[in-house]
C-alpha positions as CSV (number, residue, x, y, z in Angstrom):
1,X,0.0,0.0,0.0
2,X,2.6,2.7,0.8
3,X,4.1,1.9,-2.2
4,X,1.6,2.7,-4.7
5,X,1.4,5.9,-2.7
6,X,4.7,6.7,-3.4
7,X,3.8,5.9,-7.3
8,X,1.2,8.6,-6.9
9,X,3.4,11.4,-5.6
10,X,5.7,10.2,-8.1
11,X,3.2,10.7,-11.4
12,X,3.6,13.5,-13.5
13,X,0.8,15.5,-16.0
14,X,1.7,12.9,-18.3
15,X,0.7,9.8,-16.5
16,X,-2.6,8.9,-17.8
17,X,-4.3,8.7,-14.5
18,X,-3.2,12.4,-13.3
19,X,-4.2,13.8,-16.6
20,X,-7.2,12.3,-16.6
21,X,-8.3,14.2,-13.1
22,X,-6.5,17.4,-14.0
23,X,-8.8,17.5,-17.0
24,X,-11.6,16.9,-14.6
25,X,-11.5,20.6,-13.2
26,X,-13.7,22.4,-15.9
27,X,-11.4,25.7,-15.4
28,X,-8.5,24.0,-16.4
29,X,-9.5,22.1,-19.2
30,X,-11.9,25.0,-20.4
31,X,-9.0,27.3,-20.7
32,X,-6.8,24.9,-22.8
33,X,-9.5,24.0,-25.1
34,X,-9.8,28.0,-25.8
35,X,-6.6,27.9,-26.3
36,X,-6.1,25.6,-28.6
37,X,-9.0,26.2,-30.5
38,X,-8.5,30.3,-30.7
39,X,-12.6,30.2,-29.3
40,X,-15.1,31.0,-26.3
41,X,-16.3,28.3,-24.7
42,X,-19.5,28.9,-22.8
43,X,-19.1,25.6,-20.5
44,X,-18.2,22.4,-20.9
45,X,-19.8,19.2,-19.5
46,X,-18.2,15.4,-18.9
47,X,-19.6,13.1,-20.7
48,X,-18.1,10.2,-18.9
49,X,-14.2,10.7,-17.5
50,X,-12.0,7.1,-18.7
51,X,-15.1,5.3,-20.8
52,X,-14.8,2.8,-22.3
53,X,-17.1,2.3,-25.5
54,X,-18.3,-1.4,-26.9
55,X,-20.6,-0.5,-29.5
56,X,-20.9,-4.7,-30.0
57,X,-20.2,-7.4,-27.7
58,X,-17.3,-8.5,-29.9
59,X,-16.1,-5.1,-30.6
60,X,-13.0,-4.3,-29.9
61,X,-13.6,-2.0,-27.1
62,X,-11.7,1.4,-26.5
63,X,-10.6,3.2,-23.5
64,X,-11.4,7.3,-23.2
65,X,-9.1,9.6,-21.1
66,X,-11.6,12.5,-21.2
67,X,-14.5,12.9,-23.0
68,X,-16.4,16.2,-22.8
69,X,-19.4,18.5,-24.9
70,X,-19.6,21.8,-24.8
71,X,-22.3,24.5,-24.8
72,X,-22.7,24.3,-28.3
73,X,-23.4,19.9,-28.4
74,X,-19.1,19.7,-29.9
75,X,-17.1,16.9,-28.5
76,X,-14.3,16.2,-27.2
77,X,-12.0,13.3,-26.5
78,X,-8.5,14.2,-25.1
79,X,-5.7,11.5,-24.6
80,X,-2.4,11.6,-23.9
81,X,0.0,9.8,-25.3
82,X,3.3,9.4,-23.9
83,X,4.7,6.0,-26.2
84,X,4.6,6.4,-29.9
85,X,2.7,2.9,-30.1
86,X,4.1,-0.3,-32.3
87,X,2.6,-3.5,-33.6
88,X,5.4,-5.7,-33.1
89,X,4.2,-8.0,-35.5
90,X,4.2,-5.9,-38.7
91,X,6.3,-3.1,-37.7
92,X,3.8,-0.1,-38.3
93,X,3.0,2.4,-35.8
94,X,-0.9,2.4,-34.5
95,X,-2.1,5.8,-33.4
96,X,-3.0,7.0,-37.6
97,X,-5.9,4.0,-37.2
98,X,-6.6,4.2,-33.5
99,X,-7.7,7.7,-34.4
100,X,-9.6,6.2,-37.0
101,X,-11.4,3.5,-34.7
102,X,-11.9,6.5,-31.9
103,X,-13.8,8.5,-34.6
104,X,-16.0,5.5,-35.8
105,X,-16.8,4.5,-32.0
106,X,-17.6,7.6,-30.7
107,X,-19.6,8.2,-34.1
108,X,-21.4,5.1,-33.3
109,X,-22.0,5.1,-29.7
110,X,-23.2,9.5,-30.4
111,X,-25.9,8.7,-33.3
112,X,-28.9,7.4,-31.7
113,X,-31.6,4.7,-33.4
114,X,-33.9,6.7,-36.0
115,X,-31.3,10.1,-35.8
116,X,-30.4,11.7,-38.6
117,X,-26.7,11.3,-40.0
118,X,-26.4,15.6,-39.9
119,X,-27.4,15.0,-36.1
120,X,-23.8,14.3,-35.5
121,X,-22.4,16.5,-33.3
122,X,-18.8,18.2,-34.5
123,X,-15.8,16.4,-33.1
124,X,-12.1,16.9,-31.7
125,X,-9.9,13.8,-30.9
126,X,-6.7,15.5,-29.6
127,X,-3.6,13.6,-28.8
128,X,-1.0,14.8,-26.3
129,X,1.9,13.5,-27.4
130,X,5.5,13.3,-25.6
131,X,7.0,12.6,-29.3
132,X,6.7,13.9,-32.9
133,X,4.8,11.1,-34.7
134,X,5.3,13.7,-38.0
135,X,8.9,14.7,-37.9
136,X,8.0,18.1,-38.9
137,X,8.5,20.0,-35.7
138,X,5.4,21.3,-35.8
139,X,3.8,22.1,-32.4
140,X,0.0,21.3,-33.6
141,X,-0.4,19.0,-36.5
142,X,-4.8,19.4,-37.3
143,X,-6.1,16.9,-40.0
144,X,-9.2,17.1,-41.7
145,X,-10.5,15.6,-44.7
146,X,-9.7,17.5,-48.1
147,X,-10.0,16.6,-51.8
148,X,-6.9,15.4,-53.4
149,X,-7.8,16.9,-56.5
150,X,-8.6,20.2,-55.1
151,X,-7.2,21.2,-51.4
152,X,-9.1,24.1,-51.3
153,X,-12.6,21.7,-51.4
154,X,-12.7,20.5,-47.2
155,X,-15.5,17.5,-46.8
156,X,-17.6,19.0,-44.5
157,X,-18.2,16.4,-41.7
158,X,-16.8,18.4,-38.8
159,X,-14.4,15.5,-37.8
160,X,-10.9,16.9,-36.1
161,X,-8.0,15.3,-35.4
162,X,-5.5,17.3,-33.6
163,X,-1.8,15.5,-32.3
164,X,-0.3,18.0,-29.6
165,X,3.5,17.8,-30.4
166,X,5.3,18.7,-26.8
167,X,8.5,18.8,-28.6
168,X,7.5,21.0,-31.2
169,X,9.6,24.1,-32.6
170,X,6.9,25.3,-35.3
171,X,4.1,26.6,-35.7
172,X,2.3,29.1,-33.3
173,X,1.0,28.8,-30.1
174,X,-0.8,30.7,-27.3
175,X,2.0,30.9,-24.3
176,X,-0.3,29.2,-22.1
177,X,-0.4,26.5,-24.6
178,X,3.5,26.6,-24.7
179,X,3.6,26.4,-21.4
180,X,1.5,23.9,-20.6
181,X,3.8,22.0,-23.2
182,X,7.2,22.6,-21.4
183,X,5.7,21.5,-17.9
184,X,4.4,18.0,-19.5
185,X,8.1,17.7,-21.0
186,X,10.3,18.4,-17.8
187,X,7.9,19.6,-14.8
188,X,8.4,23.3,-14.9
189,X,6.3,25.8,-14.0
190,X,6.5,29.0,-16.4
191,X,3.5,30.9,-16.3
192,X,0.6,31.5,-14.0
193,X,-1.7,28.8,-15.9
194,X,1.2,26.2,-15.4
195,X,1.2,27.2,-11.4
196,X,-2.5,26.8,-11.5
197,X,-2.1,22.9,-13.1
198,X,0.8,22.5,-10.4
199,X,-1.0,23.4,-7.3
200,X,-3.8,21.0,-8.9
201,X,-2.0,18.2,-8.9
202,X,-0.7,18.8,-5.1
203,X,-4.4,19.0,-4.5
204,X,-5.5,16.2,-6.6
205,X,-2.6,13.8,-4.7
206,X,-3.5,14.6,-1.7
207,X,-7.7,14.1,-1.6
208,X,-8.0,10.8,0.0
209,X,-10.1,9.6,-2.6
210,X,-8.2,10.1,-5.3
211,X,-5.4,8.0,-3.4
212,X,-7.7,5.4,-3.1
213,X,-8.8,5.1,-6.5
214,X,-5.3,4.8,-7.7
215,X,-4.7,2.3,-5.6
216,X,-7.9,0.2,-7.5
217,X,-6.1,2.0,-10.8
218,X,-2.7,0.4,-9.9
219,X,-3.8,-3.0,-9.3
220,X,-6.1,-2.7,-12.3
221,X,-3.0,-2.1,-14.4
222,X,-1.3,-4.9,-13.1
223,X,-3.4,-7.5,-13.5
224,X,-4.0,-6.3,-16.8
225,X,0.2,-6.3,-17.6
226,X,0.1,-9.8,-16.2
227,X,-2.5,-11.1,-18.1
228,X,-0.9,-10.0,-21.4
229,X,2.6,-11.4,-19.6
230,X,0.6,-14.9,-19.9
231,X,-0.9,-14.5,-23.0
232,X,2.6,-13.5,-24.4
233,X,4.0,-16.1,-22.9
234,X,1.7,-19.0,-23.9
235,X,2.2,-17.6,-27.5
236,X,5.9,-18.0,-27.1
237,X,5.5,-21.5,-26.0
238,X,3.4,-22.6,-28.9
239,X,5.4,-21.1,-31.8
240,X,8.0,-23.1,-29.7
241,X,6.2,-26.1,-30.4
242,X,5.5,-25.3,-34.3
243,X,9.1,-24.7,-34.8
244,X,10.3,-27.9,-33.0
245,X,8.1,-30.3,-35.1
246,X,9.4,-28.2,-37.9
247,X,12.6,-29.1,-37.7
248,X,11.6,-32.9,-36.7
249,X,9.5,-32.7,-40.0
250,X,12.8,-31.8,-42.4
251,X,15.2,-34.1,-40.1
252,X,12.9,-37.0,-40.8
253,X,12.0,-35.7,-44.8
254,X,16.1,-35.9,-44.9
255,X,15.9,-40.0,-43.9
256,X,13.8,-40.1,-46.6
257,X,10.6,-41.2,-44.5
258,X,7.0,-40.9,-46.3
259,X,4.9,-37.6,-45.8
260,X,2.2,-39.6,-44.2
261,X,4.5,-41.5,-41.4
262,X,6.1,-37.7,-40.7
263,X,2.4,-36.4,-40.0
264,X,1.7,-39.1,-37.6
265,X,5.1,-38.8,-36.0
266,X,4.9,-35.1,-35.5
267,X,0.8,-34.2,-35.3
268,X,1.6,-31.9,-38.6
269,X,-1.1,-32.6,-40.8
270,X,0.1,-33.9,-44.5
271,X,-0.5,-30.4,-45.8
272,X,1.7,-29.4,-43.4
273,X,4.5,-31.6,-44.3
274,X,3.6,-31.6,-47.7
275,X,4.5,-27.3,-47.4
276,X,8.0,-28.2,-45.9
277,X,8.7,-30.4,-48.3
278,X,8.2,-27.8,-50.9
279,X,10.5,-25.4,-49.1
């Protein structure tokens, strides 16, 4: 127990869980949605802090930092995003089509039965993001859907991605914004809004409930990080296996024994054996 105390005095703005309950006080997160956005915003209102969205039951189900709506029905879904995320498999980087799948999910779960596609409400998925996906420098990096034809022609469906490069050396910014920025990267406090976030986050680590629910957080995220440690693991051990009675398969092919006796000696199937042969 103490020890995932210490953890919490530890965290930082860009731990997930601290983020996630600095964005929780509306002044805060009001002011750097204005901000960012060059706009007034009236109020804002959580839709549901850390949801988690299964549109089917075999859906592949996503995890929301903060998800808000303003006064005037636009969304919002900020994350941040310390890891520049890698499927180890193929090699390619994930976040281009997990902002894909966040748009379609929160799309999905928004629209009601019998509503109207234009009853969409306007969206921003912003990414916080300890890296520069792009390589460009630029602070802000805003995609919206344009005509390759024509740039000038935008399609019209009031769907923004934004990725918030910490690192970034182009582009402009409000200070606050720049600010807010050099505190995530190295814990400095520069300006008055970046005092405000600090004295937050004393606050935030010391309200007894907020201790408590890290706690249930921490021990969440382990036996989540174990249970992927097992799956890994059981993976390992099977394309163990398939390599083994692949290498039994060629040592016996290389006695000369039949295709069919190899099968039953190793539990390949003759297709199998019949593919190594071919090699």
């Amino acid at each position: 127990m103490q020890k995932q105390i210490s953890n919490l005095d530890k965290l930082t703005l860009s731990n997930d869980f601290l983020f996630k309950h600095v964005m929780l006080r509306k002044r805060i997160c009001k002011h750097i949605l204005e901000e960012l956005l060059h706009t007034e915003i009236a109020d804002i209102t959580y839709l549901e802090a850390e949801q988690t969205i299964d549109v089917y039951p075999d859906s592949h189900g996503i995890r929301l930092d903060v998800r808000i709506a303003d006064a005037a029905n636009t969304h919002y879904n900020l994350e941040m995003q310390v890891k520049n995320p890698v499927n180890r498999a193929t090699g390619k980087f994930l976040l281009p089509k997990r902002t894909r799948y966040y748009q379609a999910m929160l799309d999905t779960d928004m629209l009601q039965k019998g509503q109207d596609y234009d009853e969409l409400s306007p969206t921003y998925i912003i990414f916080f993001c300890l890296f520069d996906f792009f390589q460009d420098s630029q602070r802000i990096y805003t995609f919206k859907k344009r005509c390759l034809e024509n740039m000038n022609i935008e399609l019209a469906d009031e769907a923004v991605i934004m990725f918030l490069n910490t690192l970034g050396t182009k582009g402009d910014v409000s200070p606050d914004i720049q600010s807010l920025f050099d505190y995530i990267n190295s814990n400095t406090i520069t300006s008055n809004f970046t005092r405000e976030v600090a004295d937050t986050i004393v606050e935030i680590k010391n309200d007894k409930k907020v201790r408590d629910a890290y706690m249930t957080y921490e021990m969440r995220m382990k036996d989540l990080r174990d249970e992927a440690h097992a799956e890994g693991k059981a993976e390992g051990l099977a394309e163990g296996k398939a390599e083994e009675k692949t290498a039994t398969a060629k040592r016996l092919l290389s006695m000369g024994l039949s295709v069919e006796d190899i099968a039953k000696a190793t539990s390949l199937s003759v297709e199998q054996v019949e593919a190594i042969k071919a090699e």
